[in-house]
C-alpha positions in Angstrom: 4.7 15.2 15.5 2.4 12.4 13.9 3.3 9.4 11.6 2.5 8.9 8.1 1.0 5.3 6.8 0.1 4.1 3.8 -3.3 2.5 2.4 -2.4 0.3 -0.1 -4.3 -2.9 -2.1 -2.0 -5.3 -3.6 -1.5 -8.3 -5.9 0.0 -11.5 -4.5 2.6 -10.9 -6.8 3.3 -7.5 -5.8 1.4 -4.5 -8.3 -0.6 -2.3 -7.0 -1.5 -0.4 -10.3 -5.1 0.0 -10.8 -7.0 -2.0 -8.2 -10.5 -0.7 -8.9 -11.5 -0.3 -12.4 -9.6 -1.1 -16.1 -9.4 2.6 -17.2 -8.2 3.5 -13.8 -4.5 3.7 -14.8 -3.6 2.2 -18.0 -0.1 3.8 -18.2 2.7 1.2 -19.9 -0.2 -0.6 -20.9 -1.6 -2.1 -18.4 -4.7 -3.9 -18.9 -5.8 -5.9 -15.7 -7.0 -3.0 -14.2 -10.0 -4.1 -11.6 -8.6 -7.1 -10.0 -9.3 -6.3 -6.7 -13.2 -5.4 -7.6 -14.3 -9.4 -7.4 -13.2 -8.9 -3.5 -14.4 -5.7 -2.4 -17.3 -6.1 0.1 -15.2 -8.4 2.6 -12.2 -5.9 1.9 -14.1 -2.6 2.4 -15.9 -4.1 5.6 -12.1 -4.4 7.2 -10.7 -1.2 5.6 -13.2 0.8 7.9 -13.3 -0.8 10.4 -9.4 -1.3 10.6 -7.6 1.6 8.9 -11.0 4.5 8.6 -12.7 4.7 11.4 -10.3 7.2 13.4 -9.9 10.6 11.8 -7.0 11.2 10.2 -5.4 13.6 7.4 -4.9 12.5 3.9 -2.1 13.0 1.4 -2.7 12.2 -2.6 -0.9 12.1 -5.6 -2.1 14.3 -8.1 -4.1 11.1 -10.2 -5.3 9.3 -7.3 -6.9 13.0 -5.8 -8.5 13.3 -9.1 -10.1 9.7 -9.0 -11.2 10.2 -5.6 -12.4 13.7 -6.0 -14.6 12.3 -9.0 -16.8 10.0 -6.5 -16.7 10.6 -2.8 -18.5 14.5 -2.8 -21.0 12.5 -4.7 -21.1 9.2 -2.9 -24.4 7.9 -1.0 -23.7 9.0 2.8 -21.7 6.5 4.9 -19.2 6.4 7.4 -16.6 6.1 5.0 -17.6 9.1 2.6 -18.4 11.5 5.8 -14.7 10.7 7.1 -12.9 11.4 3.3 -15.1 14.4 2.5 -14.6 15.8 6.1 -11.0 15.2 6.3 -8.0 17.6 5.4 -7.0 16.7 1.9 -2.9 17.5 0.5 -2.6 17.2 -2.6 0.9 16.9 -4.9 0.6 18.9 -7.5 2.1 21.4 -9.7 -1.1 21.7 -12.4 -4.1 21.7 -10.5 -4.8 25.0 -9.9 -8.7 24.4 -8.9 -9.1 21.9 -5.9 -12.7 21.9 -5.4 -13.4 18.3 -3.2 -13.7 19.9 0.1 -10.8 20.3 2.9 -8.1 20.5 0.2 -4.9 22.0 0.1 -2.2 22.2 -2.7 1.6 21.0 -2.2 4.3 21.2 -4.2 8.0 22.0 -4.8 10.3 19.5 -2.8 7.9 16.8 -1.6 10.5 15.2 0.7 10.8 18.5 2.9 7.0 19.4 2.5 6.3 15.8 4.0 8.5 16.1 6.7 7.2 19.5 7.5 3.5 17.9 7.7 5.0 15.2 9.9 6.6 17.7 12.4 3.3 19.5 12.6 0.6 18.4 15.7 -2.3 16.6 14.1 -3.6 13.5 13.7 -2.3 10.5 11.2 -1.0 11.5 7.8 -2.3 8.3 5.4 -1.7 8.0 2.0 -4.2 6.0 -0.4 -3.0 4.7 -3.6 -0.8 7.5 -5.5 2.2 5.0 -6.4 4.4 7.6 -7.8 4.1 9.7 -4.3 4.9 6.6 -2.3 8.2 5.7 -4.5 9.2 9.1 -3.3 8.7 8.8 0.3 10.1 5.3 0.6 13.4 6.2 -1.0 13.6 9.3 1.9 12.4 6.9 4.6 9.1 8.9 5.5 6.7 5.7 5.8 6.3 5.0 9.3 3.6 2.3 9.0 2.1 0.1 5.9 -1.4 -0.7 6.0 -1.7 -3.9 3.1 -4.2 -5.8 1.8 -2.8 -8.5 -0.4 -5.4 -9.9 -2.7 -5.5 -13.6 -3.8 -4.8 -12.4 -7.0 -1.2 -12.3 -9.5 -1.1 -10.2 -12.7 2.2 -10.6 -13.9 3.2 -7.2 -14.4 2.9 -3.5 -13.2 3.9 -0.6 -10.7 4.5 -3.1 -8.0 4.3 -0.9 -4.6 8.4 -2.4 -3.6 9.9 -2.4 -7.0 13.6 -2.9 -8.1 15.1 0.1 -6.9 12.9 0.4 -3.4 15.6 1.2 -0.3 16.0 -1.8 2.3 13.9 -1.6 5.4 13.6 -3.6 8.3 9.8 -4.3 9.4 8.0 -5.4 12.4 4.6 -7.3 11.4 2.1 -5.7 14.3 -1.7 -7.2 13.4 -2.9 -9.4 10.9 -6.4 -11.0 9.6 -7.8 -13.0 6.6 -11.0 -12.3 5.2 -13.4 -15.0 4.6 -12.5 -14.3 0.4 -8.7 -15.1 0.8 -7.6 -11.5 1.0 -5.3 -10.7 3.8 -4.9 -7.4 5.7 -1.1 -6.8 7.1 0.2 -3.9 8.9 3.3 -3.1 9.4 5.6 -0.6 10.9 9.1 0.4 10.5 11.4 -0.5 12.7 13.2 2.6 14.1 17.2 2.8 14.3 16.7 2.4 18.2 14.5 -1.0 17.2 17.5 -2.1 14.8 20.5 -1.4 17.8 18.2 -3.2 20.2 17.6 -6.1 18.6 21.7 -6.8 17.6 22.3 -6.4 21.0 19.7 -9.2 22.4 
């Protein structure tokens, strides 16, 4: 059995729509796209050395695995492009039918169960990067085991926010975190278990 985590860039306000670039996801007409680029050498430093340097399997939502399989086969060789081209890739999707970044592997059907079915298998970590849509669907079936946040200086008002209005309660335990010299912060956090909960009533 192996845990699933989450890779995710956020606002200080809470959006995580679009990070990178303007065009990357303009959907209800968003149009701060690339906030997070002004703070990307500090961030990118701690992101590898913190949440990419151990090999782990990665899971993608059908527009983030497009975005990604559009640079990284291409991308100047690195640590960080050896580990995503080398790593096993899944993919939800019911429309791709031709996944060519290498390592990749097609899921669909009920996500929930296919999850949990990758969860239950030996392996290593199971981390998700970006793919907002995927991530509402495994927070509201409790399948996130740790979230791995960097919160940018940074408030855009609106957007997907990554704990919107209808995001199930959780309970949290904060287990590192570290500033970079730009004001970003790096927080990760895992969820506290039901034998966490009982234990902590009955201290």
């Amino acid at each position: 059995m192996r845990d699933l985590s989450i890779l995710t860039f956020v606002t200080l306000d809470g959006v995580m729509q679009a990070p990178s670039m303007p065009e990357e996801d303009r959907s209800s007409g968003f149009i701060k796209g690339g906030w997070a680029a002004p703070y990307w050498e500090d961030v990118m430093e701690q992101v590898q050395k913190e949440a990419m340097a151990v090999p782990y399997d990665m899971l993608f939502g059908r527009k983030t695995y497009e975005l990604f399989a559009g640079h990284w086969p291409e991308a100047e060789e690195s640590p960080t492009a050896r580990m995503m081209n080398s790593a096993r890739k899944y993919v939800v999707t019911s429309t791709l039918k031709d996944l060519t970044w290498n390592n990749s592997v097609a899921i669909s059907g009920d996500i929930a169960n296919a999850v949990s079915r990758l969860k239950n298998e030996d392996g290593p970590l199971l981390q998700i990067h970006g793919s907002w849509e995927l991530i509402q669907t495994l927070l509201s079936h409790d399948l996130i085991d740790e979230f791995r946040l960097w919160t940018f200086p940074v408030t855009v008002g609106s957007g997907k926010r990554l704990f919107g209005q209808n995001s199930p309660s959780a309970q949290l335990s904060l287990v590192k975190s570290q500033a970079c010299k730009n004001g970003a912060i790096m927080s990760v956090y895992r969820r506290n278990t039901k034998e966490d909960q009982n234990r902590a009533l009955s201290e």
